[in-house]
N, C-alpha and C positions, 0 to 999 in steps of 0.2 A: 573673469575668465576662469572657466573649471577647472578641477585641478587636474591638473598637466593637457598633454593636449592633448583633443580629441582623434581617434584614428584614423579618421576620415581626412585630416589633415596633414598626419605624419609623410606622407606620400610627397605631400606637395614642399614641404620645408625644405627638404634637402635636394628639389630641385630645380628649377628658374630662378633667377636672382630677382631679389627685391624689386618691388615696384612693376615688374612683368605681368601683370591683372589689373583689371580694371578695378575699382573702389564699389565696394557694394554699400546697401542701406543695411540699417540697421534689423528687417524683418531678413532679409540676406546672411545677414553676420549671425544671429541667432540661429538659423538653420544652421550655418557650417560648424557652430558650437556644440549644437544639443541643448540648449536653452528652451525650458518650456513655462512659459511666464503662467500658463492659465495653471498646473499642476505643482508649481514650484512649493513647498514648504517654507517657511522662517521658523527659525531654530535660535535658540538664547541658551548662550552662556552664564554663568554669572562670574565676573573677573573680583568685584566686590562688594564691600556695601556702599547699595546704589549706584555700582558701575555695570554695565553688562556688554556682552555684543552679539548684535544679531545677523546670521548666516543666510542667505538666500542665493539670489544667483547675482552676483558682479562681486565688487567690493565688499568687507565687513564695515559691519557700522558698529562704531562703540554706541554705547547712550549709556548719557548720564543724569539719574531721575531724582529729583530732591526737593527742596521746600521752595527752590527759586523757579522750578520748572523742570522741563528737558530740554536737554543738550546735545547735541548727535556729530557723528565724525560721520559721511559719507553717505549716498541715501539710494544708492543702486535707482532703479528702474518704476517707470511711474504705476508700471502693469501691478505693480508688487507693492505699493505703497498702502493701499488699503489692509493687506495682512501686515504690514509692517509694522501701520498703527493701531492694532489690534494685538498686536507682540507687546508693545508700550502700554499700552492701554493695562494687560496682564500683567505689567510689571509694578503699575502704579501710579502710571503718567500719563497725561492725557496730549494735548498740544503741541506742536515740536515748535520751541522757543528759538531758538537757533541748530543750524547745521553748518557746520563746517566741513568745507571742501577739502582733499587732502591734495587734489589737483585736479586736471579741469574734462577728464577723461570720462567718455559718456557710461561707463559701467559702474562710477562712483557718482556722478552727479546729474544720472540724467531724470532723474526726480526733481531739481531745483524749481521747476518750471510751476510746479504741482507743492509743492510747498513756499515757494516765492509767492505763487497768489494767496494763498491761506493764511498770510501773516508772519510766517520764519523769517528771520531775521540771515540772510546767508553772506556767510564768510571765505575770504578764502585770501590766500597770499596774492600781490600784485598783479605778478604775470598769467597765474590761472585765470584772474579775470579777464587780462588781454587776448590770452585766446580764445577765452569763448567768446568774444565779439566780432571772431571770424571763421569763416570755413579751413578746413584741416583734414591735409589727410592723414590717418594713424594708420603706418607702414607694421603690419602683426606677422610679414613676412609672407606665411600662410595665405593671408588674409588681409587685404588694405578695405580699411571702413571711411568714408567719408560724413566726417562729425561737420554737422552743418553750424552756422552761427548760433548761440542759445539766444533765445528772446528775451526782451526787459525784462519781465518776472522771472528769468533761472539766474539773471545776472548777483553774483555778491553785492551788498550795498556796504559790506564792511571789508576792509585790504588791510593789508599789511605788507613791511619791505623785508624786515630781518627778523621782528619778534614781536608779540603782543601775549598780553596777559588778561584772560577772563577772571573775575571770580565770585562764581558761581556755584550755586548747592555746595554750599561750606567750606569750596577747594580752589585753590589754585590750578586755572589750567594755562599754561605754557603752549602758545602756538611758534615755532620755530623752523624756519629757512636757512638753508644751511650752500646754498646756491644750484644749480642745474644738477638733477640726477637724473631719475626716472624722466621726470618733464624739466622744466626750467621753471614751475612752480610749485614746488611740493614741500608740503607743510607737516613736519611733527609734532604730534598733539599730547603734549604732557599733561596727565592727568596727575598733580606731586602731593597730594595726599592718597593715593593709591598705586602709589609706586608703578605707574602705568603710561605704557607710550602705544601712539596708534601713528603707524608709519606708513602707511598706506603703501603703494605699490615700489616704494622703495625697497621695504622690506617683502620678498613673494615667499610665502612658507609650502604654498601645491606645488613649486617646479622651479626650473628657472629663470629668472625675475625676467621680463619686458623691460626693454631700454628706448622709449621712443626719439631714437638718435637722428629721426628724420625731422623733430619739433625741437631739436634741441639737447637732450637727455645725451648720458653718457655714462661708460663705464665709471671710467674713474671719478665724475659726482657719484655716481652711488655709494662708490665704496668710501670716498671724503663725507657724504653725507650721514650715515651709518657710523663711523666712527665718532663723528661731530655729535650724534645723538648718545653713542656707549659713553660719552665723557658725562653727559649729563646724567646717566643711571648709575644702578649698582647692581652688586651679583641678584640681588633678592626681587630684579623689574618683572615686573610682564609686559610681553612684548606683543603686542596685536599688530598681525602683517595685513596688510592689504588683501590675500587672499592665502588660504588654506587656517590649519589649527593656531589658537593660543601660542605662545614661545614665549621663551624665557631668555633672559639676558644673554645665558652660555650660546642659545640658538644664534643670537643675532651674532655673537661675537665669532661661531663657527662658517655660517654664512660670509662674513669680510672677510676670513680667512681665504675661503673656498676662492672667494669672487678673484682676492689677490693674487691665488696661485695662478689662476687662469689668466688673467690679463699679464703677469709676470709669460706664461707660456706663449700666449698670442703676439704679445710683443716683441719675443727672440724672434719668433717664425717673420713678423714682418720688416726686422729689423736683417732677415736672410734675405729677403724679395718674396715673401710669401705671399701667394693669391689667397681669395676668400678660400677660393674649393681645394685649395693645399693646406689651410687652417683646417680646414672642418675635417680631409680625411689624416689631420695630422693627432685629432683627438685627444685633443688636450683637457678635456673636459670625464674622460674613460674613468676615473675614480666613482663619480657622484652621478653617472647616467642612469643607473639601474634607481635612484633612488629619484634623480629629478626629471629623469623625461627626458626627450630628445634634446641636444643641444642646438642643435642647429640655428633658431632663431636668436638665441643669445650669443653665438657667435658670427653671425651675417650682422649685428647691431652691434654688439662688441668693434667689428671690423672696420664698421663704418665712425663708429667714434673714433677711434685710434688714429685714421691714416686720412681724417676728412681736413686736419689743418694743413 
């Protein structure tokens, strides 16, 4: 998802409650984005040697290119997979050996299908694979998409429940679950010879994060997740979010901060009898708006994690 949100939407956040629209497709959901697959660019970072990450339109994807092959964290959209492997290709590598899922969300994985038949090897934690073996609707507030089942070829043929280890082109990679955040499958991907973590949509660096509390997700997994991952780094990580720039460990650790004060604020209000639309014009969020974009959607999810037990 772009960074922050498009203004064609801003309109609609802050008003009908959740779930009041109908679920559109996927050529639907890219219109109301600004999403244009046919003119999109891919853009590379270089995070190290033979680490990188490449920017396009959904998810970032690490790739990791070395004697054993590539490695990928994430694989966005099938429209875009052809510059994708063309980015790799300029980097060094040819094949995509494996892709790992960060979770099962169609702007990070909806490539599987198209690398599943070509030979990748795709991975992903338990429960990502159990929902992509059914239809879903993902609640975007703004905007509900109806992700349909993924076919046998986008399915992971590799799971995991708590943690697995790669190792691959010289390095240990760390895949790690830390329990329901973002989704109820979301995977951090330690790269621990390049001091490097890909946190996919747990961590949002464009705005503020998506909680899909309608599949599961929740404030306080993100922010238990997120500190479960700063245990495992140190001052000197890079920190690759799900979407927007590179960050560094101080990011992530300002981010939990931020997340904390907020659910500390939203909590008092509901713990008054506060309504959703008493949270939001109670603006507990007025520090960090000017920098992350409307709050509105992270508080309607917020709201619904907190008061759904």
């Amino acid at each position: 998802m772009k960074h922050l949100v498009p203004l064609a939407l801003l309109a609609i956040l802050t008003s009908a409650p959740a779930m009041a629209h109908d679920a559109v497709s996927l050529t639907e959901l890219a219109k109301a984005f600004g999403w244009d697959f046919e003119n999109a660019e891919i853009t590379t970072e270089k995070v190290g040697d033979h680490l990188y990450v490449l920017f396009g339109i959904g998810g970032n994807i690490a790739v990791s290119i070395g004697p054993q092959g590539v490695f990928i964290v994430d694989d966005q959209f099938p429209e875009l997979m052809p510059r994708i492997k063309t980015a790799i290709e300029e980097l060094g590598g040819s094949n995509v050996d494996f892709a790992v899922n960060t979770h099962w969300h169609f702007d990070h994985a909806e490539s599987n299908a198209t690398l599943g038949a070509n030979g990748t090897w795709l991975v992903s934690q338990l429960n990502s694979r159990r929902m992509m073996l059914d239809n879903h609707i993902v609640d975007m507030v703004a905007v509900a998409y109806d992700q349909g089942a993924y076919p046998p070829e986008a399915l992971p043929v590799i799971t995991y429940d708590e943690q697995m280890q790669f190792f691959f082109n010289d390095e240990r990679i760390d895949l790690m679950h830390f329990g329901p955040a973002h989704t109820t499958g979301d995977t951090a991907v330690i790269f621990r010879s390049h001091n490097a973590v890909h946190l996919g949509d747990v961590f949002n660096n464009s705005g503020y994060p998506f909680i899909d509390a309608g599949n599961g997700g929740s404030l306080d997994g993100i922010i238990g997740f997120c500190k479960a991952v700063l245990a495992q780094l140190d001052e000197d990580s890079v920190v690759i979010p799900g979407h927007g720039p590179v960050a560094t460990y101080a990011d992530l650790q300002a981010y939990v901060a931020m997340l904390e004060t907020i659910r500390e604020r939203v909590v008092a209000l509901i713990d008054r009898g506060a309504s959703l639309s008493d949270v939001i014009a109670a603006n507990p969020t007025s520090e960090w708006d000017a920098v992350k974009g409307d709050p509105a959607r992270l508080l309607d999810r917020a709201y619904l994690s907190l008061t759904r037990d």
